[in-house]
C-alpha positions, 0 to 999 in steps of 0.5 A, a space after each residue: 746704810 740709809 740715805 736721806 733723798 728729796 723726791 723730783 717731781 715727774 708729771 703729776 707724779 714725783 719719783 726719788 732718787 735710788 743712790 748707786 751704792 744700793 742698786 750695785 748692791 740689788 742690781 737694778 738699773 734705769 727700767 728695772 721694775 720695782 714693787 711699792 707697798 706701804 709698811 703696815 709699821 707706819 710711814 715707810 714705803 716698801 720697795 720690793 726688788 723682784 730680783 731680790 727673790 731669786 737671791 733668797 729662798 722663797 721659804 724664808 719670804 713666806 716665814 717673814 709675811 707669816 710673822 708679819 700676819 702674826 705680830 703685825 698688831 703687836 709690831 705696829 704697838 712697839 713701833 709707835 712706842 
């Protein structure tokens, strides 16, 4: 599923757009708080859910950065490829 939103400008800040479809589906609402990051693959941003985590053992968040400290070269060589 991927949805191609345009970002509002907020202040001196902009702010996008989260469809319904996808915070039905991670259960966030207006004053949720979400976390930003930028992918170490390129030009994407990260949006972390906190309450992703309470859904999905935290083993298998330690096992995905231990990966990503790993291959993050190698993964960053294959995405520009």
């Amino acid at each position: 599923m991927k949805y191609k939103q345009k970002l509002t400008k907020i202040g001196n800040s902009v702010g996008v757009v989260i469809p319904k479809e996808i915070r039905d589906i991670f259960e966030i609402s207006a004053g949720s708080e979400v976390f930003l990051e930028p992918s170490r693959l390129g030009k994407s941003i990260i949006i972390n859910v906190e309450s992703l985590g309470k859904k999905i053992d935290p083993q298998f968040f330690n096992l995905v950065k231990s990966i990503d400290n790993q291959y993050s070269q190698a993964l960053k060589q294959l995405a520009s490829k």
